[in-house]
C-alpha positions as CSV (number, residue, x, y, z in Angstrom):
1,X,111.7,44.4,84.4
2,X,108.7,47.2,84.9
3,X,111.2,49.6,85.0
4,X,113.0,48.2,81.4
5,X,110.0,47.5,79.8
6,X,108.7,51.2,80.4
7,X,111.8,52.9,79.6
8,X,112.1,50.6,76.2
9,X,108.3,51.8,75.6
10,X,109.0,55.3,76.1
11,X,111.8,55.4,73.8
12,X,109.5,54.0,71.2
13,X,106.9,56.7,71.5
14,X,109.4,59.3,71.6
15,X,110.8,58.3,67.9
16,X,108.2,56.9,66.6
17,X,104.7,58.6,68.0
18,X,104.3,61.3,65.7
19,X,103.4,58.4,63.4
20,X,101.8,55.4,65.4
21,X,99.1,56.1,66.8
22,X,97.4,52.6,68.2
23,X,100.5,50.8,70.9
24,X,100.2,47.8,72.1
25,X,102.1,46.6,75.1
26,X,102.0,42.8,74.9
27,X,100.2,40.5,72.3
28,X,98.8,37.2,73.9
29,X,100.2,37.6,77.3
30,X,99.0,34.5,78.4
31,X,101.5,32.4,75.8
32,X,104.4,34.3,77.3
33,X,103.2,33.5,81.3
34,X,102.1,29.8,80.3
35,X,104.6,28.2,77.6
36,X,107.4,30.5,78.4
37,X,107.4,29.9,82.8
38,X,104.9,27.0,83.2
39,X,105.4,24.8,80.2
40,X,109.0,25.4,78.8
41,X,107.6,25.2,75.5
42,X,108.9,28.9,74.6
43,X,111.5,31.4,75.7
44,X,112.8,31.1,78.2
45,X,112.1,27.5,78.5
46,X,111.4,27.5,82.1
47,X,109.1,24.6,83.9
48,X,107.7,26.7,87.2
49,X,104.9,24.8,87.6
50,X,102.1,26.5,89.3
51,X,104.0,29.7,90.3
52,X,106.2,31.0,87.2
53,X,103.3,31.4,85.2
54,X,101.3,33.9,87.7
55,X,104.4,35.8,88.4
56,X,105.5,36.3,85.2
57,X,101.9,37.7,84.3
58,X,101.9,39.6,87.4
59,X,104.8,41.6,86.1
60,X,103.8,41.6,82.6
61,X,100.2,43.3,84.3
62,X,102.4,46.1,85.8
63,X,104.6,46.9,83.3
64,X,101.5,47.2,80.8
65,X,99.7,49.8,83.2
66,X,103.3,51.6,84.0
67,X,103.5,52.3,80.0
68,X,99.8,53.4,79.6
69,X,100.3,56.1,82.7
70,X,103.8,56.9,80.6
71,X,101.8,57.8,77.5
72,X,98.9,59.1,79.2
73,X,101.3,61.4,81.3
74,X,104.1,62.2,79.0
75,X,102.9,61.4,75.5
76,X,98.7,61.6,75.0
77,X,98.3,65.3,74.6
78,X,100.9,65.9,72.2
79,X,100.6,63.1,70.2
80,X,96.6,61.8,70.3
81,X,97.3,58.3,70.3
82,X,96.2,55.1,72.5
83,X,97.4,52.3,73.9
84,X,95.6,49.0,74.6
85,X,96.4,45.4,75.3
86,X,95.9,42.1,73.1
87,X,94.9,39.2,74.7
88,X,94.2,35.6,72.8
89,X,91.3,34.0,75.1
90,X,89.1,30.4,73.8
91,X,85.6,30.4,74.1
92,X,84.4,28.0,76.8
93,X,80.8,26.7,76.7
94,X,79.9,24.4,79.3
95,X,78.8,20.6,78.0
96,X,75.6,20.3,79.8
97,X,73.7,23.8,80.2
98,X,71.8,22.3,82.5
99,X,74.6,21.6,84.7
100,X,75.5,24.6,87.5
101,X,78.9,22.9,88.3
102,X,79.3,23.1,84.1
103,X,78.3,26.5,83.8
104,X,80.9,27.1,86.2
105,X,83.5,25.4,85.0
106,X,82.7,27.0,81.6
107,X,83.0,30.7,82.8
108,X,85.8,29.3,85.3
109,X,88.0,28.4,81.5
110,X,87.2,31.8,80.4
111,X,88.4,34.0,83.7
112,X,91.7,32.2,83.7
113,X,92.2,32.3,80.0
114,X,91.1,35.9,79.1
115,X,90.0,37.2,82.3
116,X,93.3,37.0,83.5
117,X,94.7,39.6,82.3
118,X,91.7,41.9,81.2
119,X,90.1,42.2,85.1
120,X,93.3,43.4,86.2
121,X,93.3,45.9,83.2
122,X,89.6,47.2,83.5
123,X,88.6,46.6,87.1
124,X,91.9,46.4,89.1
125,X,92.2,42.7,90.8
126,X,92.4,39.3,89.1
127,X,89.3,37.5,88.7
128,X,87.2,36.1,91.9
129,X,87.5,32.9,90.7
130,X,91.1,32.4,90.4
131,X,91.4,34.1,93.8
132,X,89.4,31.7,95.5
133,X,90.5,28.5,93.7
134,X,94.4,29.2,93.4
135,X,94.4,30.2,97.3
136,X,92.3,27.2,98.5
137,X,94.5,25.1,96.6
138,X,97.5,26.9,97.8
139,X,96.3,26.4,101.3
140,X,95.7,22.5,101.2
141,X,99.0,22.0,99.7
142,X,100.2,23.6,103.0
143,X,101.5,26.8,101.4
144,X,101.4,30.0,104.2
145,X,100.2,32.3,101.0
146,X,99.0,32.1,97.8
147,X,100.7,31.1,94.6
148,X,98.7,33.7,92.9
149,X,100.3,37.0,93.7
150,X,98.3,39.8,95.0
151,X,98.2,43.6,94.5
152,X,98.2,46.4,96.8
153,X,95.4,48.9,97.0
154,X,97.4,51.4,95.4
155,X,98.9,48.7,92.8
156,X,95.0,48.2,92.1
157,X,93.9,51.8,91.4
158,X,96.9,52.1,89.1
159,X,96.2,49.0,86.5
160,X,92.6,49.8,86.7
161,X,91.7,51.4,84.0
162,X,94.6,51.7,82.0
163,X,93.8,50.2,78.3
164,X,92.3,52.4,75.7
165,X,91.1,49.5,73.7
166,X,91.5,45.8,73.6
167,X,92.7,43.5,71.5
168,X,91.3,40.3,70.8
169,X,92.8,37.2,69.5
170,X,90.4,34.4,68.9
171,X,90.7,31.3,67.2
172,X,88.7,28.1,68.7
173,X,86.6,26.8,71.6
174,X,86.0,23.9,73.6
175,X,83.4,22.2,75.7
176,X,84.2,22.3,78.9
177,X,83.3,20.2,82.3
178,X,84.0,20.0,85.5
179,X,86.7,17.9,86.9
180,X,88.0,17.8,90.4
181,X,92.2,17.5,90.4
182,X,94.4,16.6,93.2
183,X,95.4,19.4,95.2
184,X,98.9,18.0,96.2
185,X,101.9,20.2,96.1
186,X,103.6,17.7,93.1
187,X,100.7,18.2,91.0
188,X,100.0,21.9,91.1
189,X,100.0,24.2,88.0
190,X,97.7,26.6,85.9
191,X,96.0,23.6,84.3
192,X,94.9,21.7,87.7
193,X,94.2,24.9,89.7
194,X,91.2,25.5,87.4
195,X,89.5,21.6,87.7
196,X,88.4,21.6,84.6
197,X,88.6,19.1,81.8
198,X,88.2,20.6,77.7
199,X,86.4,18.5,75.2
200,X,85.7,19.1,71.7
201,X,82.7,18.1,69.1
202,X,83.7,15.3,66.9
203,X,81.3,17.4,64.2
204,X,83.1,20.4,64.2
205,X,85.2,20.7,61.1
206,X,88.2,18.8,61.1
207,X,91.1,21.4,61.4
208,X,94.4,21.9,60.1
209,X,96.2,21.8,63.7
210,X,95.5,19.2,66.4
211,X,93.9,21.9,68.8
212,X,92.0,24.8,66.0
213,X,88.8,24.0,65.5
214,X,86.5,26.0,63.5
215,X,83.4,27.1,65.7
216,X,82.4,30.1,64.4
217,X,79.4,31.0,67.3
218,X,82.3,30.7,70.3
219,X,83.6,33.5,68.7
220,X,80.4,36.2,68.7
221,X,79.7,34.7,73.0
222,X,83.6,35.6,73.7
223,X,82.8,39.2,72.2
224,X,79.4,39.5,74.3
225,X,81.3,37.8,77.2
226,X,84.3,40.9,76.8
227,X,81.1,44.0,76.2
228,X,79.2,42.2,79.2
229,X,82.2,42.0,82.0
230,X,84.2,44.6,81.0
231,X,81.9,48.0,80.0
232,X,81.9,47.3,75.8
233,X,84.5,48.4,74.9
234,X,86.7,49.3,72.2
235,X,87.7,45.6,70.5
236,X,90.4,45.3,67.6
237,X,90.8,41.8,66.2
238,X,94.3,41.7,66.5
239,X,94.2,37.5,65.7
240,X,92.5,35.2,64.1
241,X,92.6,32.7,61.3
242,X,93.2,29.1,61.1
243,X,95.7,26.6,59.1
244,X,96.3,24.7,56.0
245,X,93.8,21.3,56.3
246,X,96.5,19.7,53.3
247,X,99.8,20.1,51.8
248,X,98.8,21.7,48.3
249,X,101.1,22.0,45.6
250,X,99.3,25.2,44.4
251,X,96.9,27.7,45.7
252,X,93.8,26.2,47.7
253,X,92.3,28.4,50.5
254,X,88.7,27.5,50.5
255,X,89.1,26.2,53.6
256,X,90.4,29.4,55.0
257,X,87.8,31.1,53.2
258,X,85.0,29.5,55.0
259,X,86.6,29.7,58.3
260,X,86.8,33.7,57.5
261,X,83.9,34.1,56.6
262,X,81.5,32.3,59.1
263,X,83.5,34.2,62.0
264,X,83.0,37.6,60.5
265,X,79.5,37.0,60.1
266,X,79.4,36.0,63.4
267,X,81.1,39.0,64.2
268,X,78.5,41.0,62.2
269,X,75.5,39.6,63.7
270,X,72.9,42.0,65.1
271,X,71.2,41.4,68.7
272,X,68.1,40.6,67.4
273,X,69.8,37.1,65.3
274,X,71.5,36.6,68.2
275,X,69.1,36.4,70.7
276,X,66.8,34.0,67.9
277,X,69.6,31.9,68.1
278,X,69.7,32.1,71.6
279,X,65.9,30.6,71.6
280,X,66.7,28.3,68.6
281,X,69.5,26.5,70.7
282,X,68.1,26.6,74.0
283,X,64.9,28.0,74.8
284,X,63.3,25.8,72.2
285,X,64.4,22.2,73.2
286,X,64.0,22.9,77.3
287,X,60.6,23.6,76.4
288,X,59.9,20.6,74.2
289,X,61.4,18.5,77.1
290,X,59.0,20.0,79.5
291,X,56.0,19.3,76.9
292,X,57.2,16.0,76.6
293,X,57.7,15.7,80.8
294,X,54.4,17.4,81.8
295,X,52.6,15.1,78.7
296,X,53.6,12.1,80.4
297,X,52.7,13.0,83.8
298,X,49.1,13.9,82.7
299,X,49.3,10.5,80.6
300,X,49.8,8.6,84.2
301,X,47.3,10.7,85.8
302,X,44.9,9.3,83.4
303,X,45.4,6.3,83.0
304,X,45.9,5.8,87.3
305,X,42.2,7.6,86.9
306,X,41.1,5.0,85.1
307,X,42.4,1.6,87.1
């Protein structure tokens, strides 16, 4: 399917490359891996719990760097285009901040979601974290290997690198926690191997689907997550948007007016607001709790002073 895919890609630039100049090899990878080979719920159908869904992204990884080294060989020069990746990934934010097995779990959501796919393309190897949870798993179910496949050193410095610019598709996020699932062979798939459970606010806007909720600040922390882990750089917007919250019989969009346009401010945020925000949500209360704390320690000091 490498092989196809590249051949099918290569055909594309050659009839169509003196005009496009942006390529994309796949658009939300992870859909195609999960709900085409783990949950059935797209083409083609198939239920591979807790192996179908890391092999298919293992080749869909492959053939993505095999047609970026194709352009980059064959096509770059001549035509001064670039080819990136676009990859749908949820923002994650743990439920307790105070929690380490939270924070985790939080980042945990993110490296298996996004990370998935974009460590492979910018550093070479899946994420740490999916190493180490998928083979431990894979070990006490009694497998001799790991159900995540691996690459070879020279697989590795051929996907590293290879993405010109990445594409984001972002929509929601969830609260996440940490949640210990059975590691027997019957119950493996993508969901258990990451022992996490996802929660959501019961203030956050109501949405139009059962699982897009509007939380417009997820979506600024998954594009500081992407510059942070993966060099900053070059991010399209290739999704986002929500859906009708009613049947209408004519024209009413102001809820996806409002979802628009708190995530592009988001989006358009300098550092500075962010990192006020930062101390607004977190800085500030831990400091009133230890005010509060150290208060009443000095009130029992006083008052055992005085008995």
């Amino acid at each position: 399917m490498v092989n196809h895919f590249n051949e099918f890609a290569n055909l594309c630039f050659e009839r169509f490359g003196n005009r496009v100049k942006y390529w994309i090899t796949f658009n939300n990878p992870w859909s195609v891996a999960v709900e085409g080979y783990e949950t059935g719920e797209h083409a083609p159908g198939l239920r591979l719990r807790g192996t179908g869904a890391y092999k298919a992204a293992h080749h869909i990884i492959k053939a993505h760097a095999k047609v970026w080294h194709t352009y980059d060989t064959q096509w770059r020069a001549k035509q001064k285009g670039q080819v990136g990746i676009s990859l749908s990934g949820d923002w994650g934010e743990p439920v307790d901040i105070s929690n380490q097995k939270d924070i985790e779990a939080a980042e945990r959501y993110v490296q298996f979601y996004l990370g998935w796919f974009a460590t492979p393309v910018f550093h070479g190897d899946y994420p740490q974290v999916m190493k180490d949870f998928i083979g431990r798993k894979s070990v006490q179910q009694g497998l001799g290997t790991s159900r995540l496949p691996t690459f070879s050193p020279q697989e590795k410095s051929y996907i590293k690198g290879t993405c010109d610019f990445l594409g984001i598709g972002h929509f929601t996020t969830r609260y996440i926690t940490q949640k210990n699932n059975p590691s027997g062979r019957g119950s493996s798939s993508y969901f258990t191997d990451r022992d996490l459970a996802e929660l959501v606010d019961p203030r956050w806007p109501d949405p139009g689907s059962e699982w897009l909720y509007s939380v417009p600040w997820g979506f600024r922390r998954l594009l500081n997550f992407v510059k942070t882990q993966y060099g900053n750089p070059a991010i399209y917007v290739t999704e986002n948007g929500v859906s009708e919250k009613m049947l209408c019989t004519e024209l009413c969009d102001d809820w996806r007016i409002q979802y628009f346009k708190d995530y592009i401010n988001e989006m358009l945020k300098d550092p500075l607001t962010s990192h006020m925000e930062m101390v607004t949500e977190i800085v500030v209360p831990t400091v009133c709790t230890l005010s509060i704390l150290l208060s009443a320690i000095f009130l029992m000091f006083l008052l055992r002073r005085r008995n």
